[in-house]
C-alpha positions as CSV (number, residue, x, y, z in Angstrom):
1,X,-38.0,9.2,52.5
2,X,-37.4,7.9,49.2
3,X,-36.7,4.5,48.4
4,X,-32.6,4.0,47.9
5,X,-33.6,0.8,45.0
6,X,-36.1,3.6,43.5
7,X,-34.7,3.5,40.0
8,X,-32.3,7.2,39.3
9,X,-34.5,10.0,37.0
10,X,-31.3,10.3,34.7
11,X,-29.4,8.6,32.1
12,X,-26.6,8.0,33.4
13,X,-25.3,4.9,35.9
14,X,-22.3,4.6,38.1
15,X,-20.2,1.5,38.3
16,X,-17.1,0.8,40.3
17,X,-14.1,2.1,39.6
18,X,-11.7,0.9,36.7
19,X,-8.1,-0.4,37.8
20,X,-7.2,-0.8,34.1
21,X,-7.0,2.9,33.0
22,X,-4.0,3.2,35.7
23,X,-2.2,-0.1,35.0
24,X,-2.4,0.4,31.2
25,X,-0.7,3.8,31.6
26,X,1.9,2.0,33.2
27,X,2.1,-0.6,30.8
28,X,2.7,2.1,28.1
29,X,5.2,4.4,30.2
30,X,7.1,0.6,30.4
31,X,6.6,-0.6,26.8
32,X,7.8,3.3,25.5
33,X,11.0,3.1,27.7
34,X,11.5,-0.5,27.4
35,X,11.7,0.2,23.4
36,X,14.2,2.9,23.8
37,X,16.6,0.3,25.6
38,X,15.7,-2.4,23.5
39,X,16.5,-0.3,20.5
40,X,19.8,0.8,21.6
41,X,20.4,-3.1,22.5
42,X,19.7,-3.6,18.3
43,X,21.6,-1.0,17.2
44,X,24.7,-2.2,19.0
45,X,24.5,-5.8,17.9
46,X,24.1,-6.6,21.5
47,X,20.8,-8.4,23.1
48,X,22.0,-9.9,26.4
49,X,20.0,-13.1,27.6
50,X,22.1,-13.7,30.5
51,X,24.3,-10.6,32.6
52,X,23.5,-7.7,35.0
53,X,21.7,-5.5,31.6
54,X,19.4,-8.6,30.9
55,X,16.4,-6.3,32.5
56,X,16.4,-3.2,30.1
57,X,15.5,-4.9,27.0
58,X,13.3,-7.0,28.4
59,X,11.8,-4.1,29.8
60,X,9.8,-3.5,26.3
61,X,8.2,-7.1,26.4
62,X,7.1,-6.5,29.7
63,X,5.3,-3.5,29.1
64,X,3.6,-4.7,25.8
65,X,2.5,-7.7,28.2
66,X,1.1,-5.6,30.3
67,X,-1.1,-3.9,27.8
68,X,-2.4,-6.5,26.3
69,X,-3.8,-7.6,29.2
70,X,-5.0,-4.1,30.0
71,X,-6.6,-4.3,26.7
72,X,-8.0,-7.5,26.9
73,X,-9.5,-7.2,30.6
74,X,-11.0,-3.8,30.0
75,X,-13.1,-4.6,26.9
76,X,-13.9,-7.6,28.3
77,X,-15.4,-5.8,31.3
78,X,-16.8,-3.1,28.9
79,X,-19.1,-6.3,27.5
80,X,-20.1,-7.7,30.9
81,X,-21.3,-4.4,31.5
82,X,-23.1,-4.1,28.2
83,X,-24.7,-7.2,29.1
84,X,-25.8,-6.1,32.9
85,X,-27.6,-3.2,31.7
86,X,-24.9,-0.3,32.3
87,X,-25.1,1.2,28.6
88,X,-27.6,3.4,28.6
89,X,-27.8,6.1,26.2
90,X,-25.2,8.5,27.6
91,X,-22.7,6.0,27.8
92,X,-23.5,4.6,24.3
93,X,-23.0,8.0,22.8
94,X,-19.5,8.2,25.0
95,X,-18.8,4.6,23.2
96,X,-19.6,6.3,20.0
97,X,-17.5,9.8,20.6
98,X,-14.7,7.7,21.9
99,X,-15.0,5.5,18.5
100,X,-14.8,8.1,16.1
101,X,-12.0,10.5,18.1
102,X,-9.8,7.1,17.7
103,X,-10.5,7.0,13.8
104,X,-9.5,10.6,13.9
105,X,-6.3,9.8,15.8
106,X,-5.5,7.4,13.2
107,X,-6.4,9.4,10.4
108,X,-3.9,12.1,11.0
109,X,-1.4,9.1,11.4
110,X,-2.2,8.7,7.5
111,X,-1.9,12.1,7.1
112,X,1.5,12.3,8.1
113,X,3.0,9.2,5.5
114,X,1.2,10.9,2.5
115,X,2.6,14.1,3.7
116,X,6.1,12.1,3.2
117,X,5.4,10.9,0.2
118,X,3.6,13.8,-1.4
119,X,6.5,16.3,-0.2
120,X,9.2,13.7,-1.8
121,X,7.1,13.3,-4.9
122,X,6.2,16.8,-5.9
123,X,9.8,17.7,-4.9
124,X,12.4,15.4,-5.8
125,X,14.5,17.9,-7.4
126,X,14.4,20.9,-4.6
127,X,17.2,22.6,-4.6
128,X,17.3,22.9,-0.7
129,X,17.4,19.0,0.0
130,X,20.7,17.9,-1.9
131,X,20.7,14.2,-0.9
132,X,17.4,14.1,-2.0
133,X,17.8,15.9,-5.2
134,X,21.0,13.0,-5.7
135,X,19.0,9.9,-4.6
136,X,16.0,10.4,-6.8
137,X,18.0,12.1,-9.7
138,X,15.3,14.7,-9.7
139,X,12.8,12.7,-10.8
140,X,10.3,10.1,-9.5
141,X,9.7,7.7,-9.1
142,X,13.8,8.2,-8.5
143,X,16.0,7.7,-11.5
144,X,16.5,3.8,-12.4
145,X,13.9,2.4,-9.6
146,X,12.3,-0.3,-11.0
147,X,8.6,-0.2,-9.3
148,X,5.2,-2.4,-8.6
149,X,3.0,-3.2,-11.2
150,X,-0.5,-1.5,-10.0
151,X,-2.7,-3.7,-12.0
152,X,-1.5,-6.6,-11.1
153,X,-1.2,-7.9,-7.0
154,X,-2.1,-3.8,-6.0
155,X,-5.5,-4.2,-7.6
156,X,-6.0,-7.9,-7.0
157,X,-6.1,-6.5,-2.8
158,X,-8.2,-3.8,-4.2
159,X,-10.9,-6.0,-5.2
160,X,-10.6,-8.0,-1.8
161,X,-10.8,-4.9,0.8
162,X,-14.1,-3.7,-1.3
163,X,-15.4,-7.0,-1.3
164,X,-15.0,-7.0,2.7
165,X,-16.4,-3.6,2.9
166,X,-19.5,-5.2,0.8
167,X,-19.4,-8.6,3.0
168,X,-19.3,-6.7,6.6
169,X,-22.0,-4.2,5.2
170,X,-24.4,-8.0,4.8
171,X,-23.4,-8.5,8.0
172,X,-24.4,-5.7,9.6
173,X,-28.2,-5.5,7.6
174,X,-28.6,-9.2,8.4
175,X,-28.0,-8.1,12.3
176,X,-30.4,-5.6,12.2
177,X,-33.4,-7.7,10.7
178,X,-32.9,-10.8,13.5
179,X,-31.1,-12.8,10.6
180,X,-28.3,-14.0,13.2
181,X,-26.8,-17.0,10.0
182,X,-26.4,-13.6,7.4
183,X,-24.4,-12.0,10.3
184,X,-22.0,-15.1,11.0
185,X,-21.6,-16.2,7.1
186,X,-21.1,-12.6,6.2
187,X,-18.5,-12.2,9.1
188,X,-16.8,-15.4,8.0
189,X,-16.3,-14.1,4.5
190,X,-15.1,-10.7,5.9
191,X,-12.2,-12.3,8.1
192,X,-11.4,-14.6,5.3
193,X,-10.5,-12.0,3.1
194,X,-8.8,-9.6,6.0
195,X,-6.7,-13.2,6.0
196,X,-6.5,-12.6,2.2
197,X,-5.3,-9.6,1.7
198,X,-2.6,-9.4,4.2
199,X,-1.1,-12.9,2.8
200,X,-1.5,-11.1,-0.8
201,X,0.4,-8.0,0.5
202,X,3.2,-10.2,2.2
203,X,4.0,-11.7,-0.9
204,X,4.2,-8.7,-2.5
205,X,7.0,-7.7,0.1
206,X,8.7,-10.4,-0.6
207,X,9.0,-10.0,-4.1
208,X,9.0,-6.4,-4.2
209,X,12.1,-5.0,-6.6
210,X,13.1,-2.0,-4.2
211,X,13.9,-2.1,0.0
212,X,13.1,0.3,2.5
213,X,16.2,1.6,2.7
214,X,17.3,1.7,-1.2
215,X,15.6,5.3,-1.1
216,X,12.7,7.7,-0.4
217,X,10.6,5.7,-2.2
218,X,10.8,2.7,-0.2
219,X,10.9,4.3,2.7
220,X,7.8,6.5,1.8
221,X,6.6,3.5,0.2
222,X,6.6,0.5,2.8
223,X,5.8,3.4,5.4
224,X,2.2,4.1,4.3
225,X,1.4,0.7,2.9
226,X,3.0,-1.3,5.9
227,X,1.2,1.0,8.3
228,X,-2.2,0.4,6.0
229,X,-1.4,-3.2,6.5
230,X,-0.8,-3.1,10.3
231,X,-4.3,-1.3,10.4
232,X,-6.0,-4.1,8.3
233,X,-4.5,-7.0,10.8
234,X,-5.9,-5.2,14.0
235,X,-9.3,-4.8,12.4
236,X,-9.5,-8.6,11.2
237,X,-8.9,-9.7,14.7
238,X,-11.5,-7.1,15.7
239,X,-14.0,-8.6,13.5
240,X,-12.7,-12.2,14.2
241,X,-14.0,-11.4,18.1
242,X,-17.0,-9.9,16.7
243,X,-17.4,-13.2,14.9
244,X,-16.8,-15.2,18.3
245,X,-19.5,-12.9,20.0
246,X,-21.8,-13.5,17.5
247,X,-21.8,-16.9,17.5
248,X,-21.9,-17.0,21.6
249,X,-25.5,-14.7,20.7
250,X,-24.0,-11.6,22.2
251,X,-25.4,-9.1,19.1
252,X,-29.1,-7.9,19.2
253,X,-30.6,-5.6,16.6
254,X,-31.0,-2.8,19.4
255,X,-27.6,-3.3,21.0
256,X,-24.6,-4.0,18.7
257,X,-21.7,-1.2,19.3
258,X,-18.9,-3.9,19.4
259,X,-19.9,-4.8,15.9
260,X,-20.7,-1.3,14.7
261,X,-17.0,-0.3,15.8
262,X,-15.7,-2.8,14.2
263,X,-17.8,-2.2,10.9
264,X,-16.7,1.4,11.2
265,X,-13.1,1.2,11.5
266,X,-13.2,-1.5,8.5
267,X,-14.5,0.7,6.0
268,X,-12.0,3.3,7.3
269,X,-9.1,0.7,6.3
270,X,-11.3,0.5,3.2
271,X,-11.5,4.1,2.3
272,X,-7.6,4.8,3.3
273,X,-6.6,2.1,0.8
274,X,-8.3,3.6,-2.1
275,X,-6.4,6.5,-1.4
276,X,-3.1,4.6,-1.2
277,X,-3.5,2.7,-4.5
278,X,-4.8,5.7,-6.4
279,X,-1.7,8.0,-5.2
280,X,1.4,5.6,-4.1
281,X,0.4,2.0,-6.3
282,X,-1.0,4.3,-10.0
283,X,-0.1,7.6,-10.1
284,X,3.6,7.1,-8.7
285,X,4.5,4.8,-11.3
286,X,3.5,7.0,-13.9
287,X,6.1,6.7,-16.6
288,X,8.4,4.1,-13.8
289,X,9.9,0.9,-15.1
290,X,6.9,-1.7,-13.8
291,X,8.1,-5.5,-12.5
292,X,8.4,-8.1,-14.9
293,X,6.2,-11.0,-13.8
């Protein structure tokens, strides 16, 4: 009879089931129709705090509550397992696939703002799209559209994203050798200048001589470079908890994937805001009337 503690001949391990994959579908199927209702609230000038339709906008907070703490209890049981034995090389491959599908996901997001822009850019004269042809003047940048200067806060954030994607990179070699102070000093400088450039990028928002709704090119514009921004705030808090972790002693050189994630999708923020400088920030204000500063 064999022994039921014998340890299993494969490489895979069973834990118990998951609650949060259930309640975060929820959460989502709340926070989606919860947005509708709190949309149509906006539109009509009209967010109740008090009556009998006080529930339907609120609807959207509840559900984005809901995920959060989906999110935030099932990575933090992902790590407890991590740290009780459970990945073993099957499951850190699924970690790895799982990593790399969600890049994909979010490339194809990408794909469909430079799609916008591209299509408004090569085309703005087509004869088929008439309010186009009339807002840009058949021409872009669009006729009279006063535009960024590239070289000035465009490439200053330039600089900053490549030196994070040099700064997480030390971080990363100074985990693999043992060197535990090159990993938190080179994490440090990585969320400081996540911190950086979104501060940098806000300002130039705020400053910035068109509006998302004065045409195609602020819509196309504030679109790809507000979505690109969005993207760099999500992976500075994912490094900032990779910076917590590491200072608690959670990395080892043989068992890091938190960190590797994290290193990954930074250099995929990285690689998508070379493209958007080089297409949206250079080669769209070819010929433009740049800012004054």
């Amino acid at each position: 009879m064999a022994d039921a503690h014998a340890k299993p001949n494969h490489d895979y391990h069973l834990v118990n089931p998951s609650p949060w994959p259930f309640l975060g579908s929820i959460g989502a199927l709340v926070t989606a129709v919860g947005g509708v209702c709190l949309m149509q609230y906006l539109k009509a000038g009209n967010f109740p705090v008090f009556g009998h339709n006080i529930a339907n906008p609120w609807l959207f907070f509840i559900g984005l509550i809901i995920v959060l703490y989906t999110m935030f209890a099932w990575w933090s049981d992902t790590i407890k397992e991590a740290h009780e034995g459970h990945h073993t090389r099957v499951v850190s491959l699924h970690l790895r696939y799982g990593m790399i599908m969600f890049i994909a996901s979010e490339v194809m997001f990408f794909v469909a703002w430079f799609w916008a822009f591209f299509d408004a850019s090569l085309f703005p004269g087509e004869a088929d799209q008439y309010a186009r042809a009339a807002f840009t003047g058949g021409v872009w940048p669009p006729k009279g559209l006063e535009v960024l200067d590239p070289f000035h806060l465009p490439l200053y954030n330039t600089i900053i994203l490549l030196l994070s994607g040099t700064t997480v990179t030390w971080a990363h070699h100074s985990l693999l050798h043992g060197d535990r102070k090159g990993l938190v000093n080179g994490l440090v400088l990585t969320v400081g200048l996540g911190m950086l450039f979104t501060m940098v990028q806000a300002y130039e928002y705020m400053h910035a001589p068109f509006g998302f709704k004065d045409s195609i090119y602020g819509a196309t514009f504030f679109m790809a470079t507000g979505f690109h921004g969005f993207h760099v705030i999500i992976g500075t808090i994912f490094l900032l908890v990779c910076l917590v972790r590491a200072m608690r002693g959670d990395f080892t050189p043989k068992h890091h994937f938190g960190f590797e994630a994290a290193a990954w999708y930074w250099h995929f923020v990285d690689v998508v805001w070379l493209f958007l400088f080089s297409a949206i920030y250079v080669w769209a204000s070819n010929g433009a009337m740049i800012e004054a500063h």
